[in-house]
C-alpha positions as CSV (number, residue, x, y, z in Angstrom):
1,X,10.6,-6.4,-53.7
2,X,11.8,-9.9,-54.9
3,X,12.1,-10.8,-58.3
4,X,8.3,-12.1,-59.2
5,X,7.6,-15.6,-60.5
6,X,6.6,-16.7,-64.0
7,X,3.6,-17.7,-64.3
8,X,2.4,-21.3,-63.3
9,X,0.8,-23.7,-65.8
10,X,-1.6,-25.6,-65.3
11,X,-5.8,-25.5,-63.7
12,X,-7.0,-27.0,-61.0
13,X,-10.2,-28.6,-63.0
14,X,-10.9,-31.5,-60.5
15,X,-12.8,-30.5,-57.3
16,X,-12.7,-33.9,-56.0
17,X,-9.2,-35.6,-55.3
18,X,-7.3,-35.3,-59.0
19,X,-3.9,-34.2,-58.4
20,X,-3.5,-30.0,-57.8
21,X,-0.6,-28.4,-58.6
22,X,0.8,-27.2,-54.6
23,X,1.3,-23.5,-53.6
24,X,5.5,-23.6,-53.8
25,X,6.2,-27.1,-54.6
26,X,6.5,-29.4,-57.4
27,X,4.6,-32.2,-56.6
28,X,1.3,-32.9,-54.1
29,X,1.9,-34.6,-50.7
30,X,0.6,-38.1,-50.3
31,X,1.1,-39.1,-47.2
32,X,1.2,-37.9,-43.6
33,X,4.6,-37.8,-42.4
34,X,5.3,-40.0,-39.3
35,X,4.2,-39.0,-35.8
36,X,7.3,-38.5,-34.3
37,X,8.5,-36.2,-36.6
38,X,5.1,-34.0,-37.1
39,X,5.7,-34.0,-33.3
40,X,9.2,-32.7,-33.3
41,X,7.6,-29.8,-35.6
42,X,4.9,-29.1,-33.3
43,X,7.3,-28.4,-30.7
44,X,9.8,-25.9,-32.5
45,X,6.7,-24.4,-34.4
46,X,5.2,-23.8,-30.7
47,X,7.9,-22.2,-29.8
48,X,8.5,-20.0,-33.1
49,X,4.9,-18.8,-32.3
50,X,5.1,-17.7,-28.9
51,X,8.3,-15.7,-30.2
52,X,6.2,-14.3,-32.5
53,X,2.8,-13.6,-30.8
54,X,4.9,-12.3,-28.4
55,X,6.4,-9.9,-30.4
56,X,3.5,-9.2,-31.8
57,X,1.7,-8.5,-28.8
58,X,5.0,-6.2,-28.0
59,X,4.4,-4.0,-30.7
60,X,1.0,-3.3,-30.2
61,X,1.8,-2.7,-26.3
62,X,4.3,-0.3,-27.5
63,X,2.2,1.8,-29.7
64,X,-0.4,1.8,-27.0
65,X,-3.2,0.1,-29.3
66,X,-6.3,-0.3,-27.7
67,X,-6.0,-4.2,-29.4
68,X,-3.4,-4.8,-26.8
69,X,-5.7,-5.9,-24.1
70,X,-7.0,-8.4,-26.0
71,X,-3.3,-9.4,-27.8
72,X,-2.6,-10.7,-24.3
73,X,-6.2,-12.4,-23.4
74,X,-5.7,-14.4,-26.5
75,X,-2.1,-14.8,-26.3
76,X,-1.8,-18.2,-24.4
77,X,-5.0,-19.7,-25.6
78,X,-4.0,-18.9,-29.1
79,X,-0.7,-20.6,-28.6
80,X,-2.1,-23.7,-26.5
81,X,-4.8,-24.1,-29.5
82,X,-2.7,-24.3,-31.7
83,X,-0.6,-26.6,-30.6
84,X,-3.7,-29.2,-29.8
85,X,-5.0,-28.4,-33.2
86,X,-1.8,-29.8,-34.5
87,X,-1.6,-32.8,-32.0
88,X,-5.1,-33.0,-33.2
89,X,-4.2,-34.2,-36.5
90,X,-1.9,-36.6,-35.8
91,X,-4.9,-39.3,-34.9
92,X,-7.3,-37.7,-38.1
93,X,-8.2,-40.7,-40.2
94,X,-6.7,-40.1,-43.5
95,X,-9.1,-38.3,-46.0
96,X,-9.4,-39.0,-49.5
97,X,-12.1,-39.5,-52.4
98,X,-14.2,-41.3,-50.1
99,X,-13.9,-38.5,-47.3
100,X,-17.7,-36.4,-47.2
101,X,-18.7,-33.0,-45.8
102,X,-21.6,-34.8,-43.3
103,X,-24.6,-32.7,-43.0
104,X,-23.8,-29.3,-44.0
105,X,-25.6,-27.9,-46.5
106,X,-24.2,-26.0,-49.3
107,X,-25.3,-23.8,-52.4
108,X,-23.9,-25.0,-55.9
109,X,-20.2,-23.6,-56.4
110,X,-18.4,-24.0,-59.4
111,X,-20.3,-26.9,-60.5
112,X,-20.5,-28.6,-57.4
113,X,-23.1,-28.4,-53.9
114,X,-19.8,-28.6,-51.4
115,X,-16.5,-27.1,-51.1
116,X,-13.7,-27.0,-53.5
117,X,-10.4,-26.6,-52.8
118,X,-9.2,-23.3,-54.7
119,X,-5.3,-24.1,-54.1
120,X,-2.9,-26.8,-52.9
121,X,-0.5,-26.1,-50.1
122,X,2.3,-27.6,-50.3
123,X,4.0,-28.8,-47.4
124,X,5.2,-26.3,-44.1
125,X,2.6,-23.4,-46.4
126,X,0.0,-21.8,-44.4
127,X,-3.0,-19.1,-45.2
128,X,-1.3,-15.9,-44.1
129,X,-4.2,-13.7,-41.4
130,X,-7.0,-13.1,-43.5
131,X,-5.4,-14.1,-46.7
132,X,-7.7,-14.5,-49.3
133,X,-9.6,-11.7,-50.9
134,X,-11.5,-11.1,-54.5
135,X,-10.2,-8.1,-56.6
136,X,-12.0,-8.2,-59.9
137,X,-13.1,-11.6,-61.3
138,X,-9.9,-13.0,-59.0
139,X,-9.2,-14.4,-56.0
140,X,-5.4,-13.3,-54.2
141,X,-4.5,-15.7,-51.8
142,X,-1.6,-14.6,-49.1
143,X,0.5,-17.7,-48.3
144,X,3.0,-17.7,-45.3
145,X,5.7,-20.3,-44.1
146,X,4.6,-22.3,-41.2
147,X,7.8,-20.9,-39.3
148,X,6.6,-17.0,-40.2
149,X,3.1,-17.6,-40.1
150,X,2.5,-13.5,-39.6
151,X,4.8,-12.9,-42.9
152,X,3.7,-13.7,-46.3
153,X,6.1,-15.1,-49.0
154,X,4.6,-15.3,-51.9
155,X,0.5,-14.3,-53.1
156,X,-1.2,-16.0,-55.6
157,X,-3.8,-15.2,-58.4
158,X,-6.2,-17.5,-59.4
159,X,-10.0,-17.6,-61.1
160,X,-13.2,-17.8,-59.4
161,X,-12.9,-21.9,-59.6
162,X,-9.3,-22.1,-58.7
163,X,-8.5,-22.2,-62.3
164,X,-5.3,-20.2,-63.9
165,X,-2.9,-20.0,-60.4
166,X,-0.6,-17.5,-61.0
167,X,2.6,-16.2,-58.6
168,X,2.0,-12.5,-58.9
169,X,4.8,-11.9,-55.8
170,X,7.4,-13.1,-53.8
171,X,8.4,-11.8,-50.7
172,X,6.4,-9.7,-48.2
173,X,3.2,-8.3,-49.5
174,X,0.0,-7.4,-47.5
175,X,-3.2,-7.3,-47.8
176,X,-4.3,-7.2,-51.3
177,X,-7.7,-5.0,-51.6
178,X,-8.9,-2.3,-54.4
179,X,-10.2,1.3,-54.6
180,X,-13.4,2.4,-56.0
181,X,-11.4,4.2,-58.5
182,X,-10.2,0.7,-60.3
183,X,-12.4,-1.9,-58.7
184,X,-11.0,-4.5,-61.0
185,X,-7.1,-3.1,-59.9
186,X,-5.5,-5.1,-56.9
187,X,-2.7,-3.3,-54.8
188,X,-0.6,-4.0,-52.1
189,X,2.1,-3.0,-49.3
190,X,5.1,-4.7,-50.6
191,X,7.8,-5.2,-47.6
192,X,7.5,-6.4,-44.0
193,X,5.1,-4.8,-41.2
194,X,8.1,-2.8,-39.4
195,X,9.6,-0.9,-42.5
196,X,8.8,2.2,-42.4
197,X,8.8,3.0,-45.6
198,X,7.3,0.1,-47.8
199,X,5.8,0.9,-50.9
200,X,2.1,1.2,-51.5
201,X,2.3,-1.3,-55.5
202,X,0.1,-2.1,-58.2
203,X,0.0,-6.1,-58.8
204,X,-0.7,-7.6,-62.5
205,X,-3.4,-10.2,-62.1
206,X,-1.5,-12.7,-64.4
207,X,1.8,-11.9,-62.5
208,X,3.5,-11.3,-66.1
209,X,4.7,-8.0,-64.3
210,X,6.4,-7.4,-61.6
211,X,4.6,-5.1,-58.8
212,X,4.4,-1.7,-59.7
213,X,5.2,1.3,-57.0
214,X,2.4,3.9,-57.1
215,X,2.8,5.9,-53.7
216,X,6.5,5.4,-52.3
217,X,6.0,5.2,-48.6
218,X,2.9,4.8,-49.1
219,X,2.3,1.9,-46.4
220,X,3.7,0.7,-42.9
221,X,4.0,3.7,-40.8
222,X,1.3,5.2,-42.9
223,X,-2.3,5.7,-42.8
224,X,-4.6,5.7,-45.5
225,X,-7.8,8.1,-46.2
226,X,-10.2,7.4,-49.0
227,X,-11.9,10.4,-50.5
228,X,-14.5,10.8,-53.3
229,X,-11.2,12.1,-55.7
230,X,-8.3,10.3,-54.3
231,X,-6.4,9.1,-51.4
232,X,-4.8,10.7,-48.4
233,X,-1.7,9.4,-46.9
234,X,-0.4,9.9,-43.6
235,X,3.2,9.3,-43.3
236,X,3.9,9.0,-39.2
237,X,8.3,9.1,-39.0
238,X,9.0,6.2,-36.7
239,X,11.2,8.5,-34.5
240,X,8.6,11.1,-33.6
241,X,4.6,9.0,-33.5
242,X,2.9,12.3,-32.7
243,X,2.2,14.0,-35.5
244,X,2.3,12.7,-39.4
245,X,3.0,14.2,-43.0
246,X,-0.2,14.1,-44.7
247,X,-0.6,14.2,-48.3
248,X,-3.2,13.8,-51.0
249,X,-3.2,12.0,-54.2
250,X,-5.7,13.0,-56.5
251,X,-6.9,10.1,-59.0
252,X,-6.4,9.9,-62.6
253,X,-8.1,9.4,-66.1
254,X,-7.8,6.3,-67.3
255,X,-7.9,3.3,-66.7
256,X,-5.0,3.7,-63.8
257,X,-3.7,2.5,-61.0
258,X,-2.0,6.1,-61.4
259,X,-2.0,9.4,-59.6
260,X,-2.0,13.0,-60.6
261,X,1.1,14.5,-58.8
262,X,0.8,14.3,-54.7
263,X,-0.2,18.0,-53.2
264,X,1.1,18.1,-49.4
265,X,-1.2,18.9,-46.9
266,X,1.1,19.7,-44.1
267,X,1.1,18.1,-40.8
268,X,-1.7,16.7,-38.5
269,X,-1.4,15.5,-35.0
270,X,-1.2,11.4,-34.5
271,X,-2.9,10.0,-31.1
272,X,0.6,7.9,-30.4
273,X,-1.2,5.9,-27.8
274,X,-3.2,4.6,-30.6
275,X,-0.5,4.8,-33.1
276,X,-3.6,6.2,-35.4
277,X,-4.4,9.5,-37.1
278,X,-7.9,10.7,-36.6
279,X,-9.1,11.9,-40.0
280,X,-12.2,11.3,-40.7
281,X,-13.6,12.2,-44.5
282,X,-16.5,13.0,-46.4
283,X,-16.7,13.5,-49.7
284,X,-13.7,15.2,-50.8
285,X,-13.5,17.1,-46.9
286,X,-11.2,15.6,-44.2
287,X,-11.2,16.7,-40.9
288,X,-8.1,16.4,-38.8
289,X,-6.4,17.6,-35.9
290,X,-3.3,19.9,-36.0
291,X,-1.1,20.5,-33.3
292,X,0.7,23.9,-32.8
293,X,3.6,25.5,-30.0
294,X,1.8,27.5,-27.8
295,X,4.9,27.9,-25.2
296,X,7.5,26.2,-24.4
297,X,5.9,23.6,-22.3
298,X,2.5,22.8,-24.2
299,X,1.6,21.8,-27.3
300,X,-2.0,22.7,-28.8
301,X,-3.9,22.0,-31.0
302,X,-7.0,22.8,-33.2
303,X,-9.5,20.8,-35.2
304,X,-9.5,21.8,-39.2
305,X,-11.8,21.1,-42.3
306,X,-10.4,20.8,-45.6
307,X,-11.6,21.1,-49.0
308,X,-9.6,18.9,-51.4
309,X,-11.4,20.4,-54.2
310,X,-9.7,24.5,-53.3
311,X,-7.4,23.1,-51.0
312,X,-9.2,25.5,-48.4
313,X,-8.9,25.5,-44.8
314,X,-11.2,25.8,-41.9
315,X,-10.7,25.7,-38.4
316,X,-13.7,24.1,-36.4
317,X,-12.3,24.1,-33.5
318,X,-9.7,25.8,-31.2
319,X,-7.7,24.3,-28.4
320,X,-9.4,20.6,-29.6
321,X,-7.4,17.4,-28.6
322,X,-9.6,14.9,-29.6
323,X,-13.0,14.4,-31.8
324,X,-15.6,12.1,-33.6
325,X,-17.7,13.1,-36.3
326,X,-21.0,12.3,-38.5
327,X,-22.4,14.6,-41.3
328,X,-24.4,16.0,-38.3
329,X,-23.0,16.2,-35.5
330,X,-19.3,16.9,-34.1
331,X,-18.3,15.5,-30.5
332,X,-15.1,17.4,-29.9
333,X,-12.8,17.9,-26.4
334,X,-11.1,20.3,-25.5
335,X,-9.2,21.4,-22.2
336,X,-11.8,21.5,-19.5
337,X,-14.9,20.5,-21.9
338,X,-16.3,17.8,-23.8
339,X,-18.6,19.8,-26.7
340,X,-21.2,18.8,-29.3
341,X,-22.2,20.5,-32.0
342,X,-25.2,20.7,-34.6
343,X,-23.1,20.4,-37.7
344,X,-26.3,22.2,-39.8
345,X,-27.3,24.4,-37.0
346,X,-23.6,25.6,-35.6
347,X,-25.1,25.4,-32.7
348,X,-23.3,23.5,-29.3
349,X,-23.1,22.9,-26.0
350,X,-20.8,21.2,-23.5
351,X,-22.3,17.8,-22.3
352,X,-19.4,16.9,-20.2
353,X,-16.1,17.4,-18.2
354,X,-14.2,14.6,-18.0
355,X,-10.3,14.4,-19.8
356,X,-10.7,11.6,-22.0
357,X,-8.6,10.7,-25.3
358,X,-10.2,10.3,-28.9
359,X,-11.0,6.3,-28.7
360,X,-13.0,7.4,-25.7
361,X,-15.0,9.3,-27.9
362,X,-18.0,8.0,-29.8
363,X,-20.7,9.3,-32.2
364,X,-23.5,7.6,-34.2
365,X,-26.4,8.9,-36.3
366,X,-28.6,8.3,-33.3
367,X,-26.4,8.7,-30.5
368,X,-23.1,10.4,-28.5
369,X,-21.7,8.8,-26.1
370,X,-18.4,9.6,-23.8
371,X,-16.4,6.9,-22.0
372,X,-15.0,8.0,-18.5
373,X,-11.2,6.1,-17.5
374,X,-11.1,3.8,-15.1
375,X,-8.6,3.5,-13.0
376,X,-6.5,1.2,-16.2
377,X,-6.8,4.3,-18.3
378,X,-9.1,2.2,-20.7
379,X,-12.3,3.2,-21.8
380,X,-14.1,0.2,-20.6
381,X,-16.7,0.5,-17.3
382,X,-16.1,3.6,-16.0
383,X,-19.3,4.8,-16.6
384,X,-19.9,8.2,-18.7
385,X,-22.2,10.5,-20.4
386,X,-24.6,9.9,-23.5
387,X,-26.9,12.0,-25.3
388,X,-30.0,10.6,-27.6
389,X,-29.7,13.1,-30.7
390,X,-33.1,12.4,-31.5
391,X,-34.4,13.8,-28.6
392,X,-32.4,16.2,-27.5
393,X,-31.8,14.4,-24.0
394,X,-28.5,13.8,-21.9
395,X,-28.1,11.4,-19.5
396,X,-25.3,9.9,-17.2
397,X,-24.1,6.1,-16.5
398,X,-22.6,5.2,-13.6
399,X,-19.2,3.8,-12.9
400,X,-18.8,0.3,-13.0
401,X,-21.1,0.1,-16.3
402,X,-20.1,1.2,-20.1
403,X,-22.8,2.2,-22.6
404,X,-23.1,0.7,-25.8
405,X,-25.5,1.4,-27.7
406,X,-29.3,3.5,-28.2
407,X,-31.3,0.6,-28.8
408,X,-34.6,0.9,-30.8
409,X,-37.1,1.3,-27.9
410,X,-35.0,4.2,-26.5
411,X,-33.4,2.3,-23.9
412,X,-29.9,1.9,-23.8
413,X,-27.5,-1.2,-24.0
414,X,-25.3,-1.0,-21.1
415,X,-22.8,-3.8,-20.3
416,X,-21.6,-3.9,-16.0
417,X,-18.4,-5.3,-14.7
418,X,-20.0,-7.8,-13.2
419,X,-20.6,-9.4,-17.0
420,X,-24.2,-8.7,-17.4
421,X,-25.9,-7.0,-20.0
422,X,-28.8,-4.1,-19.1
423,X,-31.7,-2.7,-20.7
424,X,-32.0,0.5,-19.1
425,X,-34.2,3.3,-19.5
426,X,-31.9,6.4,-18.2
427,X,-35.2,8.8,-17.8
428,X,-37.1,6.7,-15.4
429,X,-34.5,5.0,-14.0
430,X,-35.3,1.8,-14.5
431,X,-33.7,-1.1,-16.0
432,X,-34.0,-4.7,-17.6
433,X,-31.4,-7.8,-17.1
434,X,-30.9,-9.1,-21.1
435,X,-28.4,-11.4,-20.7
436,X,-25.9,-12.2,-17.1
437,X,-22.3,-14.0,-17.2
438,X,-21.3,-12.1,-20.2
439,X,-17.9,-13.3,-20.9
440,X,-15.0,-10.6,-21.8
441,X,-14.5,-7.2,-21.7
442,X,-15.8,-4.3,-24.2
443,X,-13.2,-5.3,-26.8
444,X,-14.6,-8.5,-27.3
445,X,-18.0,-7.7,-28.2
446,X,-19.6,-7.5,-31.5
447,X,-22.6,-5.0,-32.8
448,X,-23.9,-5.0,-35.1
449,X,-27.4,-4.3,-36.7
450,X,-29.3,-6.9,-34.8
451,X,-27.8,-6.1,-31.6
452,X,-24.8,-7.1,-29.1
453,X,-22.9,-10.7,-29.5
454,X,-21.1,-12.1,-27.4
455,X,-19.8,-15.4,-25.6
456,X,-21.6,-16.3,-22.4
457,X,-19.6,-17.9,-19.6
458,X,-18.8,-21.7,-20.1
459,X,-21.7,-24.7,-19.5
460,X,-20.8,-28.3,-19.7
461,X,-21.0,-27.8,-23.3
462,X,-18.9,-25.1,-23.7
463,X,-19.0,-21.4,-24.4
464,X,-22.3,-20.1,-25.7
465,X,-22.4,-17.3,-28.5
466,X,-25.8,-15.2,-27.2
467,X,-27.2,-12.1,-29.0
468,X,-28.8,-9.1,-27.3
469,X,-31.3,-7.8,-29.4
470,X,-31.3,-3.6,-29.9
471,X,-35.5,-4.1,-29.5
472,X,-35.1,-4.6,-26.0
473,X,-36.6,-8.4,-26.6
474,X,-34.9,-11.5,-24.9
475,X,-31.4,-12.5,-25.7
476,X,-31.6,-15.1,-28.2
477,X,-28.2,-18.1,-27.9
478,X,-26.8,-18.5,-31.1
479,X,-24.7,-21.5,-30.6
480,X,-24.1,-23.4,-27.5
481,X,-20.0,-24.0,-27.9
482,X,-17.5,-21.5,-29.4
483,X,-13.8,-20.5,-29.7
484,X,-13.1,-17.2,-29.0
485,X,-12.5,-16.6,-32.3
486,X,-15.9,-17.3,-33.8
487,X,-17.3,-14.9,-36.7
488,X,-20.8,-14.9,-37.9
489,X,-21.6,-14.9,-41.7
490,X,-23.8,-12.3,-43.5
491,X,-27.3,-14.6,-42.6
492,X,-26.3,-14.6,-38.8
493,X,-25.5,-17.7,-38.3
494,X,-22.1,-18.9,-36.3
495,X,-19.1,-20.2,-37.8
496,X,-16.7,-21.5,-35.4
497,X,-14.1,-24.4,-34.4
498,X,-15.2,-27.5,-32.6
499,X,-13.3,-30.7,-31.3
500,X,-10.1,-28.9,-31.9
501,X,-10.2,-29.0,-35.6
502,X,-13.8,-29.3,-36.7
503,X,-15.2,-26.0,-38.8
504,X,-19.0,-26.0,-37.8
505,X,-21.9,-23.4,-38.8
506,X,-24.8,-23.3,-36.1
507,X,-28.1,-23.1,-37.1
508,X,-30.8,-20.3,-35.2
509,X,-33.1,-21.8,-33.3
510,X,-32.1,-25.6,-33.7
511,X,-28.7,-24.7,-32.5
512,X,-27.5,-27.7,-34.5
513,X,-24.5,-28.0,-35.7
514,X,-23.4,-28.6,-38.8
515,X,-20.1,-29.8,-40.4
516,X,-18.4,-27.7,-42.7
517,X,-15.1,-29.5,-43.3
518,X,-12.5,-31.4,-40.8
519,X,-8.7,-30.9,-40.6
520,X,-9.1,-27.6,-40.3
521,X,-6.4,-25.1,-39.0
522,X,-6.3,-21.8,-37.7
523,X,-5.0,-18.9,-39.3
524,X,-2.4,-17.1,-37.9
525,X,-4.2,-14.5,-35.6
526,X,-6.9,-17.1,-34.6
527,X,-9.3,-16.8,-36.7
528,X,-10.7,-20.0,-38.7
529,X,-11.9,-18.5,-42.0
530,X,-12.5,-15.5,-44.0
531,X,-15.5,-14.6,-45.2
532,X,-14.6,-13.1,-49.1
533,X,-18.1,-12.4,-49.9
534,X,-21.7,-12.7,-47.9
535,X,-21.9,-15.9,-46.8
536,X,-19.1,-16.8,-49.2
537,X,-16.1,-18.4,-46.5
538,X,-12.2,-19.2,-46.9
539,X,-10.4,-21.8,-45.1
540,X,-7.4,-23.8,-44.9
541,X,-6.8,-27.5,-44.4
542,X,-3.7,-29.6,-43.4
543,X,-5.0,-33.2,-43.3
544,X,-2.9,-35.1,-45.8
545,X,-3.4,-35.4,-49.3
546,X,-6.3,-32.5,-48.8
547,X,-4.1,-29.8,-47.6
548,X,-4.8,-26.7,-49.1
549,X,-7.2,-23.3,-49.2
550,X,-10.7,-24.3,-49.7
551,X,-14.3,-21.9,-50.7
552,X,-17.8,-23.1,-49.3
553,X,-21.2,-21.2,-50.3
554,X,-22.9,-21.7,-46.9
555,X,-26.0,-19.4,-48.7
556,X,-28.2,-22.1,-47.9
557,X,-28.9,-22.7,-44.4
558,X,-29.8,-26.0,-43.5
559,X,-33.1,-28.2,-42.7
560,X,-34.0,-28.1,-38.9
């Protein structure tokens, strides 16, 4: 861990255009420097990102992550946006006290109906992926050089209105978040992604201390487990990805961030091709999968409950490879047989055959559903087998289709190959067409309580955003142009990039756009804000004198 910086004087108490102390430098860039040489950037920065997307994209390829489909959809467009976004900027108009926020409408923020910039960047800073989060009655804000945008060198501290900006580290440090334990407690991994054995540290909100260790390899190749009395860590040894060290740190009295002395739980199995351990807790039980030799040639394994109150052990399970679980029910495989089981009954039965790994596994409170390979070895349209819990009914889906969801009518969301989205009714045989030229594959959709979202194929506007309800009613479009990196905010609406560097939030219904703020760049990763709290967004401008991480309330949505 590098030597930590004092702490920085000073409170940005202007939200308009008074002069902000910058992230790293000592004074506040005034003007944009020439063409030709933000030019000659773009083109080495271009290339420093393809090196690193690509090796980025490597290393999830390597471990097999089921993100690495979509590492390489996004790969080139990410690149090729980014480099417009910065050619973009070259012919902004200069912004300055005069500049306004058009037609978006905000609620009041620190004293003020817009947004506010919470910290200056100085120049060749970026917002590191995702970088801004609220521990406490603080935001920590994850800044990267422009060169390394996937690294973070240093993380700032700073209050709710950008006042107080402290350094509270230098060097590598991601993300900062906090345990239910000490809500008001941030902690971080300190140390790059691929060392194996970073440290799991304890930041001081004032950055008058340096980072504290409080699990030593407690991060990188290591996977954490909240439980109701502590925290489990998985330690996976970079040499052999199949099984991990697990061990359990109960909390302490006190204020903390401190543990009572690590008890070791032994070893559980890893699923390398997902470079992921599949524990899954509740309360203070885990359940995990442990391998053991059976012969020389095979390795089994079994599925185990533990009690980290007695430390006692259960098997659930012999001979189990693989498995999902709810307080309910348990979806297990095992050679030969895919089971579920009545968690309050005990009782089970085997609703299917097929050899499938654990992400092709999937369980819900009202629903089970297994994904059959196809062909790629993905679990993505080759059909499979569902059961509705509630009803006590099994049903198969064909190949060429993957089920999504038990939708509230007792239909089921099932997307085809062919890019259309199905109502289907699996006991009569009958089925609905929601929504057709679906864009992506299974990856790329999002789900959440309202239903399915997810870009249409392109118009001459652009990409649509449409949402398939879970009622069964008609797809409603939520906005009529996306990237493919567009979120939507706690109300529903769409947030997304327009005009290569234009942040926009869409109204429903109107489908109007409205301005958030111009100049806008990127993140590394793609995505164009972070949203810290409901409806509560992050983002990060590079035009001129207004570069710099900004907050806007988007809690009120706009007229018509």
């Amino acid at each position: 861990m590098g030597q930590v910086e004092g702490p920085i004087d000073g409170c940005l108490k202007d939200r308009g255009c008074a002069p902000a102390i910058a992230a790293g430098s000592t004074s506040q860039t005034s003007a944009r420097p020439p063409a030709a040489e933000l030019a000659g950037r773009l083109g080495g920065a271009k290339e420093l990102l393809v090196d690193r997307t690509g090796r980025a994209a490597d290393r999830l390829h390597s471990h097999g992550s089921t993100l690495r489909s979509r590492a390489r959809l996004a790969y080139d467009d990410r690149v090729t946006r980014a480099a417009r976004v910065a050619l973009a900027l070259l012919v902004l108009p200069a912004a300055g006290c005069g500049a306004s926020y058009a037609d978006a409408t905000f609620s009041p923020l620190c004293g003020s109906a817009a947004p506010f910039k919470l910290l200056a960047l100085g120049e060749g800073e970026m917002l590191s992926y995702r970088g801004v989060s609220r521990v406490g009655d603080r935001y920590y804000i994850e800044i990267a050089d422009d060169t390394h945008p996937y690294m973070t060198t240093r993380t700032y501290s700073v209050g709710l209105c950008g006042e107080d900006p402290r350094i509270v580290a230098s060097g590598p440090l991601r993300p900062v978040y906090a345990l239910p334990a000490w809500p008001d407690q941030p902690l971080a991994c300190a140390g790059p992604s691929d060392v194996f054995d970073s440290e799991l540290v304890a930041l001081d909100p004032l950055g008058e201390r340096a980072p504290e260790v409080v699990i030593e390899q407690g991060c990188s190749n290591a996977f954490h487990t909240e439980v109701a009395s502590g925290l489990v860590v998985t330690w996976v040894p970079p040499d052999e990805p199949w099984y991990g060290s697990a061990r359990y740190f109960p909390y302490s009295e006190g204020d903390g961030p401190a543990f009572l002395p690590e008890v070791g739980l032994g070893e559980v199995s890893v699923d390398w091709s997902e470079n992921a351990v599949n524990m899954v807790a509740f309360g203070d039980d885990i359940l995990y999968i442990r391998s053991r030799p059976s012969d020389i040639y095979v390795i089994a394994s079994d599925l185990y409950r533990r009690s980290l109150s007695d430390l006692s052990e259960v098997m659930l399970a012999a001979d189990a490879t693989a498995f999902a679980a709810t307080s309910t029910h348990l979806l297990y495989r095992r050679p030969g047989a895919v089971v579920l089981r009545d968690r309050m009954s005990g009782s089970e039965s085997i609703i299917d055959e097929a050899d499938v790994s654990n992400r092709c596994l999937e369980l819900h409170e009202r629903e089970a559903i297994v994904h059959h390979t196809a062909g790629s070895g993905e679990c993505d349209f080759g059909g499979g087998v569902v059961v509705d819990l509630e009803r006590g009914l099994r049903f198969e889906v064909a190949d060429g289709r993957r089920p999504l969801r038990l939708m509230d009518d007792g239909r089921w969301l099932v997307m085809t190959r062919s890019n259309q989205a199905l109502s289907v009714d699996l006991e009569r045989g009958e089925e609905r067409l929601l929504a057709d030229e679906v864009a992506g594959s299974w990856y790329a959709f999002q789900i959440d309580d309202e239903g399915l979202v997810a870009r249409k194929f392109p118009d001459r506007r652009g990409w649509p955003v449409a949402l398939i309800p879970l009622d069964g009613s008609e797809a409603e479009i939520l906005a009529r142009r996306s990237t493919e990196n567009f979120q939507r905010i706690a109300d529903g609406r769409v947030v997304t990039m327009v005009e290569e560097s234009d942040l926009v939030v869409v109204e429903r219904g109107t489908l109007r756009e409205h301005l958030i703020d111009h100049g806008v760049l990127e993140m590394s990763g793609g995505a164009a804000m972070v949203e810290v709290e409901p409806d509560l967004i992050a983002y990060q401008v590079v035009d001129g004198e207004r570069r710099g991480i900004y907050l806007a309330d988007l809690g009120a949505p706009a007229d018509g």
